[in-house]
N, C-alpha and C positions, 0 to 999 in steps of 0.2 A: 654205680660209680665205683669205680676201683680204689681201694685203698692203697696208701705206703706209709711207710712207717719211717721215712726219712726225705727229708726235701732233695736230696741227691739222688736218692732213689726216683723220684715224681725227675727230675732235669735230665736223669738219663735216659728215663722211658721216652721223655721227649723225643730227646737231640740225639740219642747213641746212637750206635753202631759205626760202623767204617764209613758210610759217605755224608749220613746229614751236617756234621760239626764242618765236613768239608767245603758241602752247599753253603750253609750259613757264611765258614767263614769269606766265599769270595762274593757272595750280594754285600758282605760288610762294606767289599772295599764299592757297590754303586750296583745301577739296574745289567742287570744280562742278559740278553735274549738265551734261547734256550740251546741254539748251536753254541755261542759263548759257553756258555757252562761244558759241553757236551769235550770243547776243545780242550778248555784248560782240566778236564778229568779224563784224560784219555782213556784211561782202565775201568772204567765203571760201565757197566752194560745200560744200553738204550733204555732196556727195559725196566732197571734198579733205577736212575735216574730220574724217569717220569715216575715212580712208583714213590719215592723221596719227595720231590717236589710235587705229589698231592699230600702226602699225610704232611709235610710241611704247610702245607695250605691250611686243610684241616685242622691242624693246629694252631693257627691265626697266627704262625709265625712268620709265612712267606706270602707276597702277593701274586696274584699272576694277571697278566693284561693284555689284553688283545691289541693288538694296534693295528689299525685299515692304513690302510695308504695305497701306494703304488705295488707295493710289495709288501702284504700282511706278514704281522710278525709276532708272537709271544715274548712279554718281557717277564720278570721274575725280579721284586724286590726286596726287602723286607720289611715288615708292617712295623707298628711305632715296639709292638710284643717284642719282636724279632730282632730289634735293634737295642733292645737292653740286656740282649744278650754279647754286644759289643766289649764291653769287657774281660770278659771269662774267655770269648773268641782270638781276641789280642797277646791274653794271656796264655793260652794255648799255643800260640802262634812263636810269643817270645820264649816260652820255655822247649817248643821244637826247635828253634833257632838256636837257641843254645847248648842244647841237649846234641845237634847235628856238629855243633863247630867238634866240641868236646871231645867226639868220636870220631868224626873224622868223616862225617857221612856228606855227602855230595847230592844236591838234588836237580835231578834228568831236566834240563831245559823245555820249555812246552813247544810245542811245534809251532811254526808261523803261516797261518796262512793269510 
């Protein structure tokens, strides 16, 4: 088992880097299927993306779920783990929000399809 030597340490190994805080924070806002996700990250590679949402799985922070129907589908949630990270993710969220007014920074519209 891996040690650390500080609980910041263990939440960053989790969640860090550039796209998982991002995954997390948009299952915060409800289920996505996996093109949803793929849309609102336009910059993230196909292959970073599926490679995040397993070690998010793995991690028992993310669900994943098949759905049969007319048109099968992959959904992507977050489990009850996942969702206690609601918090910290908000918070994040409000101090980008704030930290963009302040500078002056503008963020690029998503595409609509």
């Amino acid at each position: 088992m891996k040690r650390y030597h500080c609980a910041v340490e263990l939440a960053v190994d989790v969640i860090g880097g550039k796209w998982k805080p991002v995954i997390l924070a948009h299952l915060k806002e409800g289920v996505h299927r996996y093109g949803e996700l793929r849309r609102r990250m336009p910059d993230v590679s196909e292959k970073m993306l599926i490679q995040h949402l397993r070690e998010l799985e793995a991690d028992g922070l993310v669900l994943r779920e098949s759905r049969e129907g007319r048109v099968p589908h992959v959904e992507y949630r977050l489990t009850e783990d996942g969702d206690r990270l609601r918090p910290a993710l908000e918070a994040l969220y409000d101090w980008g929000t704030r930290r963009a007014a302040e500078r002056g920074i503008t963020f690029e519209p998503l595409p609509i399809h």
